[in-house]
N, CA, C and O atoms as a GROMACS GRO file, in nm:
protein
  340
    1UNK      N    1  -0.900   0.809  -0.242
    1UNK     CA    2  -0.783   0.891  -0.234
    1UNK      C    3  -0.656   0.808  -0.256
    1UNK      O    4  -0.560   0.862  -0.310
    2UNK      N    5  -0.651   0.663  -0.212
    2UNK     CA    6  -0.508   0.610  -0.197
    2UNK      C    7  -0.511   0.555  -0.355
    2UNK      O    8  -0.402   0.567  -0.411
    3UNK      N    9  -0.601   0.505  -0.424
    3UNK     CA   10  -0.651   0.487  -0.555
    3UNK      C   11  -0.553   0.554  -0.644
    3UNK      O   12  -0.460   0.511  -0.712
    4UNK      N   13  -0.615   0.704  -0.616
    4UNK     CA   14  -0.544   0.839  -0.719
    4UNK      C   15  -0.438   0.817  -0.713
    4UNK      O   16  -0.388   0.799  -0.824
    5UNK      N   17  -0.356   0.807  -0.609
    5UNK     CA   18  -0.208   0.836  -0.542
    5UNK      C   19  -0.121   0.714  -0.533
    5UNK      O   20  -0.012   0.689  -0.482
    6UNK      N   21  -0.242   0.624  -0.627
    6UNK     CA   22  -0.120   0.486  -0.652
    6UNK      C   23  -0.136   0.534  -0.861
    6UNK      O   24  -0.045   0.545  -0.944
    7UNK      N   25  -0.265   0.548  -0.874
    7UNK     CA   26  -0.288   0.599  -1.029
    7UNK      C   27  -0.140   0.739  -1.045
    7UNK      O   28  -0.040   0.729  -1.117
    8UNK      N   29  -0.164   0.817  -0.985
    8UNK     CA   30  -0.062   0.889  -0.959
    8UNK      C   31   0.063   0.873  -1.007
    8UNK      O   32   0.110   0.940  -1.099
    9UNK      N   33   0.114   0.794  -0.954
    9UNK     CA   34   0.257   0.780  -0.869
    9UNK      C   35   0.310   0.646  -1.054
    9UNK      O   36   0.410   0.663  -1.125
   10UNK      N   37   0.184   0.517  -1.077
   10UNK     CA   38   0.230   0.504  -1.219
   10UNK      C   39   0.255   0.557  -1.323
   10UNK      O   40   0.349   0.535  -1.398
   11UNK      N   41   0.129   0.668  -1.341
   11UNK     CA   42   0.177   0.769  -1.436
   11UNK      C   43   0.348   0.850  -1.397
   11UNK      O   44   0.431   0.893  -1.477
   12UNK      N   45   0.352   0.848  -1.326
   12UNK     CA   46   0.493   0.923  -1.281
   12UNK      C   47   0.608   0.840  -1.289
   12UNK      O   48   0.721   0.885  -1.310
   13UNK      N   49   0.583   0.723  -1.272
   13UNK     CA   50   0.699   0.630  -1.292
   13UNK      C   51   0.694   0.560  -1.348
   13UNK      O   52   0.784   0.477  -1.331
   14UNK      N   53   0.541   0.513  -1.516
   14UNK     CA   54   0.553   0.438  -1.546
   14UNK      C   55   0.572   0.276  -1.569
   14UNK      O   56   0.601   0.203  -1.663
   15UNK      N   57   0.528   0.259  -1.396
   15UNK     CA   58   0.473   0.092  -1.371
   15UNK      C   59   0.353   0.074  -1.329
   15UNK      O   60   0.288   0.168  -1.284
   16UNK      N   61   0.297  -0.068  -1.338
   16UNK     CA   62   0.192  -0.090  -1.286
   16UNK      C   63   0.211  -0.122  -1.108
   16UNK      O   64   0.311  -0.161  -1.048
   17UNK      N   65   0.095  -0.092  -1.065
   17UNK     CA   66   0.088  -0.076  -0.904
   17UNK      C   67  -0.045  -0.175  -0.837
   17UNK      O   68  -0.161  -0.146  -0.809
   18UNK      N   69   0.020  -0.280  -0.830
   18UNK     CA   70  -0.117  -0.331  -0.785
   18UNK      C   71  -0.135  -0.345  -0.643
   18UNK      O   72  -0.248  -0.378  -0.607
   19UNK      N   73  -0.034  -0.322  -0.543
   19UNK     CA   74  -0.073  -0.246  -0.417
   19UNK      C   75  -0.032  -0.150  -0.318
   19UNK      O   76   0.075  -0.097  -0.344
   20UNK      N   77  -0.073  -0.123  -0.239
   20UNK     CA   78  -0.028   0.004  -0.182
   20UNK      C   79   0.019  -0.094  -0.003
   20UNK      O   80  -0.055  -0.192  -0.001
   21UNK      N   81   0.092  -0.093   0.101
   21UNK     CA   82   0.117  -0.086   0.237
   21UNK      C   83   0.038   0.023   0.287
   21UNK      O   84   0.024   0.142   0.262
   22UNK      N   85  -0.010  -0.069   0.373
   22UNK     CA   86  -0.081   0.032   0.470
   22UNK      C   87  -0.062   0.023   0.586
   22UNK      O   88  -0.091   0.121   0.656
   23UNK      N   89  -0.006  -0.100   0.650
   23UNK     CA   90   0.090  -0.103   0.746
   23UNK      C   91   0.242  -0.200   0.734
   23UNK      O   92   0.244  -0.312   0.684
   24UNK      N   93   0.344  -0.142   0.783
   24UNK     CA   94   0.449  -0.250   0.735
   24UNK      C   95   0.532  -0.224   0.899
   24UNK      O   96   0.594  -0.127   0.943
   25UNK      N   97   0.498  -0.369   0.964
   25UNK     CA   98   0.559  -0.399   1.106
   25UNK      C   99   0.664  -0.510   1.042
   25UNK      O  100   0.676  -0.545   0.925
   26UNK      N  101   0.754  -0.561   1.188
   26UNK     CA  102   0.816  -0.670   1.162
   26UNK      C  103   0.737  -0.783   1.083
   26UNK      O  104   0.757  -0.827   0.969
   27UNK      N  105   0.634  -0.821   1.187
   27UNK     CA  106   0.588  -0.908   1.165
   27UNK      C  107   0.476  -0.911   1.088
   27UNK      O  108   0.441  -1.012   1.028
   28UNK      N  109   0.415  -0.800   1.085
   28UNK     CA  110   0.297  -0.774   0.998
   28UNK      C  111   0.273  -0.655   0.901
   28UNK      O  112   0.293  -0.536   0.922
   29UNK      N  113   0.220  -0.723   0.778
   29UNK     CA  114   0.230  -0.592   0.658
   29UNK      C  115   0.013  -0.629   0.562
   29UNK      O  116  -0.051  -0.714   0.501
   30UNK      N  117   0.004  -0.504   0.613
   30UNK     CA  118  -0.116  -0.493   0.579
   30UNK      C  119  -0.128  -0.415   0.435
   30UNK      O  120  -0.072  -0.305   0.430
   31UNK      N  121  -0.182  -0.452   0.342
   31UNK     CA  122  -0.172  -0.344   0.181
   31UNK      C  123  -0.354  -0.385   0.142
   31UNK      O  124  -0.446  -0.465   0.158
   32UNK      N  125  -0.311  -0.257   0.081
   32UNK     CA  126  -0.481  -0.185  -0.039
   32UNK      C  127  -0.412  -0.237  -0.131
   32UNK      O  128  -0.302  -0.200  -0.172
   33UNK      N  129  -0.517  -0.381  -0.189
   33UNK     CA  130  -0.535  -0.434  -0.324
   33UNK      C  131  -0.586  -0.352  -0.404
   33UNK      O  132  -0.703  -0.324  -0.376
   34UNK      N  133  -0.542  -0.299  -0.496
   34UNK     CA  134  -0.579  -0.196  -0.623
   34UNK      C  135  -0.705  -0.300  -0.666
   34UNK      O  136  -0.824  -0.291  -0.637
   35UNK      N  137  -0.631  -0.406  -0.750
   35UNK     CA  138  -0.752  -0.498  -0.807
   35UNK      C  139  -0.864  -0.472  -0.742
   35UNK      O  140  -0.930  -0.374  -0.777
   36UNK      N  141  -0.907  -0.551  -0.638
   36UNK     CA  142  -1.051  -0.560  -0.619
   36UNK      C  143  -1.063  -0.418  -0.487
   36UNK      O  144  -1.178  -0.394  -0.449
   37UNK      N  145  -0.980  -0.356  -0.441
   37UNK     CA  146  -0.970  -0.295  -0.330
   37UNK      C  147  -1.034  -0.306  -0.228
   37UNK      O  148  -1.119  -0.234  -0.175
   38UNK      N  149  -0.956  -0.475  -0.183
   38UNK     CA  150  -0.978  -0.473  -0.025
   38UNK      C  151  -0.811  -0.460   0.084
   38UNK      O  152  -0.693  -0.430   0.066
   39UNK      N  153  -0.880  -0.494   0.170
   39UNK     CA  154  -0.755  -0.505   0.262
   39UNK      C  155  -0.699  -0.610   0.281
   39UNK      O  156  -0.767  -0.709   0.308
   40UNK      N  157  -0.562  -0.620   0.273
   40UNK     CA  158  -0.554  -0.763   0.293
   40UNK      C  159  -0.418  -0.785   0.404
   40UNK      O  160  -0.402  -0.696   0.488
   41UNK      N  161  -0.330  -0.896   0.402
   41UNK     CA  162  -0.255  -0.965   0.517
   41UNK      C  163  -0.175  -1.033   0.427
   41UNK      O  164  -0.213  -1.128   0.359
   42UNK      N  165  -0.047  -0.976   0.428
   42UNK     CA  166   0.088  -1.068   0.328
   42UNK      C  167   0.117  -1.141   0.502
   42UNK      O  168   0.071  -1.110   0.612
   43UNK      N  169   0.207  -1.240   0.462
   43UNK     CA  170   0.217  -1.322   0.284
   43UNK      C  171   0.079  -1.376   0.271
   43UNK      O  172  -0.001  -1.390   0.363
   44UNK      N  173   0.060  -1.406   0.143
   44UNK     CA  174  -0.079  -1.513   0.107
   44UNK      C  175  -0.158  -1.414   0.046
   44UNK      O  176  -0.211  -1.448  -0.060
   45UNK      N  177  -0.181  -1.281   0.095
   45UNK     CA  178  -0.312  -1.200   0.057
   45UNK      C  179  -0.451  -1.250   0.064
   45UNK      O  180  -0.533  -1.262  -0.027
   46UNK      N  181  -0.461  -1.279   0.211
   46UNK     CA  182  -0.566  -1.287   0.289
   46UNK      C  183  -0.607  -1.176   0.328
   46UNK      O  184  -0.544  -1.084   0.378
   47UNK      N  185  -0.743  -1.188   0.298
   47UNK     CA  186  -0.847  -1.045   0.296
   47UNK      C  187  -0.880  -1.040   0.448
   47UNK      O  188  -0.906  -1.135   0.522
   48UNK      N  189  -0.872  -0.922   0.476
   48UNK     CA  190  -0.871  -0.923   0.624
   48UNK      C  191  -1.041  -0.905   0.655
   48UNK      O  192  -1.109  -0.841   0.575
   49UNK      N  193  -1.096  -0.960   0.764
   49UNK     CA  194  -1.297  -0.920   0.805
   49UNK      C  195  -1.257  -0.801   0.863
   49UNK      O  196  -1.147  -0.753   0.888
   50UNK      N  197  -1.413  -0.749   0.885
   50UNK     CA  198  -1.431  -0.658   0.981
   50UNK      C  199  -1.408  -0.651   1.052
   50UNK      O  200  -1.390  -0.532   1.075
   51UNK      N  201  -1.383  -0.724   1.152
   51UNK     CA  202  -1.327  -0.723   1.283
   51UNK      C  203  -1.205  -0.732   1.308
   51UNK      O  204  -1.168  -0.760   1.422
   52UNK      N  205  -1.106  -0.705   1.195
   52UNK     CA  206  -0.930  -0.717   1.201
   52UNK      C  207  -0.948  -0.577   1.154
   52UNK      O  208  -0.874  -0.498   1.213
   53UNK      N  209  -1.035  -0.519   1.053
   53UNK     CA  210  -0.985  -0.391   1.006
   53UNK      C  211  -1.064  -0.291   1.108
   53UNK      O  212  -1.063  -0.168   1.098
   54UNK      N  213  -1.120  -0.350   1.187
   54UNK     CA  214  -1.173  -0.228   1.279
   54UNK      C  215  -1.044  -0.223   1.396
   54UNK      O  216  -0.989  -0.125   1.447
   55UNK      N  217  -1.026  -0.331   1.411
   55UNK     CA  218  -0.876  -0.336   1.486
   55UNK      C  219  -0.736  -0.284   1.476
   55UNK      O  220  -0.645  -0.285   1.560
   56UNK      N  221  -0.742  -0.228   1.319
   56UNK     CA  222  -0.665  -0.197   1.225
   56UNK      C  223  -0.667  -0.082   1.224
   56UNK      O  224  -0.560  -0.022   1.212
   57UNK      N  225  -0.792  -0.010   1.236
   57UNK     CA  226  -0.841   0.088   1.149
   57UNK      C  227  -0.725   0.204   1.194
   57UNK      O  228  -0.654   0.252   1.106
   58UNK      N  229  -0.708   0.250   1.346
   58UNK     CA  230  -0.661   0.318   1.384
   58UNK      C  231  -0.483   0.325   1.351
   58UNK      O  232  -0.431   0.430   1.313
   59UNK      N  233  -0.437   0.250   1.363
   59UNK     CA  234  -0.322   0.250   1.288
   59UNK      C  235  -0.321   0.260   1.169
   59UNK      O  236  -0.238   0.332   1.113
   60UNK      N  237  -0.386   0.211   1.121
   60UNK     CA  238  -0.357   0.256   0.891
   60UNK      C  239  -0.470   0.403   0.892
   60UNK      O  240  -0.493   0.405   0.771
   61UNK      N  241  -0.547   0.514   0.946
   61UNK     CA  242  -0.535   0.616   0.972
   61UNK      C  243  -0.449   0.710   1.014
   61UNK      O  244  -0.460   0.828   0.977
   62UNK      N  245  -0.352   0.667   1.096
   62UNK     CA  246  -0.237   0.751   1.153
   62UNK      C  247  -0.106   0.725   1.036
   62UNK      O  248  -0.012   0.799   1.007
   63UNK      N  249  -0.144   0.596   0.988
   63UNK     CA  250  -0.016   0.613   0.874
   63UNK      C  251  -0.069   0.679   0.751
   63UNK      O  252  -0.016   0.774   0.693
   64UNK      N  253  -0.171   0.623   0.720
   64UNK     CA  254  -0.183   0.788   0.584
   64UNK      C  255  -0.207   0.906   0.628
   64UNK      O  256  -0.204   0.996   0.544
   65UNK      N  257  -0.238   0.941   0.769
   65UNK     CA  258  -0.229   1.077   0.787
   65UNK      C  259  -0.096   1.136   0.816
   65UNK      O  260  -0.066   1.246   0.770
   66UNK      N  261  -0.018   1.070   0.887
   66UNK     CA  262   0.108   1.118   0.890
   66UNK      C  263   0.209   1.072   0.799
   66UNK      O  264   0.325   1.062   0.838
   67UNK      N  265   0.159   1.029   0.620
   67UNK     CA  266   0.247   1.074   0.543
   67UNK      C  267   0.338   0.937   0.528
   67UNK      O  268   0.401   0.914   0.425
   68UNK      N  269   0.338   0.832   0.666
   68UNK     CA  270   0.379   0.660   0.607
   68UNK      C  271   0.342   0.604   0.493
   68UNK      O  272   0.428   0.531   0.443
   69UNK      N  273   0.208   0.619   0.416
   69UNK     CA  274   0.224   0.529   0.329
   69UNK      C  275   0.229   0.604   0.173
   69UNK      O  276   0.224   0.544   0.065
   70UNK      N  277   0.241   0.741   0.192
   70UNK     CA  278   0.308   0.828   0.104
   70UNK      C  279   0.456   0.784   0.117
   70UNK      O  280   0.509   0.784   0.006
   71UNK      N  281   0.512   0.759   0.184
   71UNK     CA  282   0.669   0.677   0.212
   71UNK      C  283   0.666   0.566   0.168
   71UNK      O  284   0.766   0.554   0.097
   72UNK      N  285   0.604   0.468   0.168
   72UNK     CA  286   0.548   0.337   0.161
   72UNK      C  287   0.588   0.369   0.014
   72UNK      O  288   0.688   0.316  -0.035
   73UNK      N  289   0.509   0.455  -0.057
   73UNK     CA  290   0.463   0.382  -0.223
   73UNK      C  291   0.615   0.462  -0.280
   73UNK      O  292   0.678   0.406  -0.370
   74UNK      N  293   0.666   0.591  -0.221
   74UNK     CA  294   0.792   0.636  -0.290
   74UNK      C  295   0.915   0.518  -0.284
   74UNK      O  296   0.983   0.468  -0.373
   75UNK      N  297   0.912   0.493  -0.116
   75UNK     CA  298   1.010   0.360  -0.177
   75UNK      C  299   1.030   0.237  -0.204
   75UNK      O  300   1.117   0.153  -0.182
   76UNK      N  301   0.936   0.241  -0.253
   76UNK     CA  302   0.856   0.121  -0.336
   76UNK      C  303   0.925   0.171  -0.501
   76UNK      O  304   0.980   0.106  -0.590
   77UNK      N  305   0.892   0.310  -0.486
   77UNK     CA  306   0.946   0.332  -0.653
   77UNK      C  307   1.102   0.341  -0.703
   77UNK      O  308   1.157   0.320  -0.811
   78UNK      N  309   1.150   0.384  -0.568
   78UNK     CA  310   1.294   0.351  -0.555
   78UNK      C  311   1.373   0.241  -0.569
   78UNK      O  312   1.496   0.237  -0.571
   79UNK      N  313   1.281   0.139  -0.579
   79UNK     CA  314   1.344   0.038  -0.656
   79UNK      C  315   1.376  -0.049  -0.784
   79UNK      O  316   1.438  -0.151  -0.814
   80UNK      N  317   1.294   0.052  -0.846
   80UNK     CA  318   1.232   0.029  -0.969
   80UNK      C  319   1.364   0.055  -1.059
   80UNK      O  320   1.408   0.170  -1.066
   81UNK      N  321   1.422  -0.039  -1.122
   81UNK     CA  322   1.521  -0.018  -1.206
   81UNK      C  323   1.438  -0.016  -1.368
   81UNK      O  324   1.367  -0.105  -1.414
   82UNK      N  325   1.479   0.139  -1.444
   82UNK     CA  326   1.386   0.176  -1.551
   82UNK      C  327   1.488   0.108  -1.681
   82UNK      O  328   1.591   0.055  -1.641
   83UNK      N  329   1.463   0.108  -1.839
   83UNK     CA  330   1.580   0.085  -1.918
   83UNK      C  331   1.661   0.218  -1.961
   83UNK      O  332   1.632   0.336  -1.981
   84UNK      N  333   1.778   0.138  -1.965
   84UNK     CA  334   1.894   0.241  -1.920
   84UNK      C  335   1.981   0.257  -1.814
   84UNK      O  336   2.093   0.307  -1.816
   85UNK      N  337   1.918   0.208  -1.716
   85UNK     CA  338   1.986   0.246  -1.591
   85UNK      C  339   2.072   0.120  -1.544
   85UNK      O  340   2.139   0.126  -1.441
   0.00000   0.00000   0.00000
């Protein structure tokens, strides 16, 4: 589903998307690698184990269900300066 809705969102704006936030704290920002689609841990893009994303799990559920990382990828596109502008 987050796949489509990053496939999505390029067709619509015309860039490439190679990841999505799936959580974005002060201190910690978790994103879906398009490439190989795992989970990973900025900075560095360290792939997170099982035992961080089971730790995880419940928070990056409540943010795509309540519509955060549908926020996440729009203003993400909001920054996108196109030619012309």
């Amino acid at each position: 589903m987050l796949k489509a809705k990053m496939t999505y969102a390029e067709e619509l704006y015309g860039i490439k998307i190679n990841s999505l936030p799936l959580i974005v704290e002060s201190e910690e920002i978790i994103i879906l690698d398009r490439r190989d689609g795992k989970i990973k841990r900025l900075p560095g893009k360290r792939e997170l184990n099982e035992d961080e994303i089971q730790k995880l799990e419940n928070k990056i559920l409540k943010n795509i269900e309540g519509g955060k990382v549908d926020m996440y990828l729009t203003m993400n596109m909001m920054c996108v300066r196109t030619p012309g502008e």
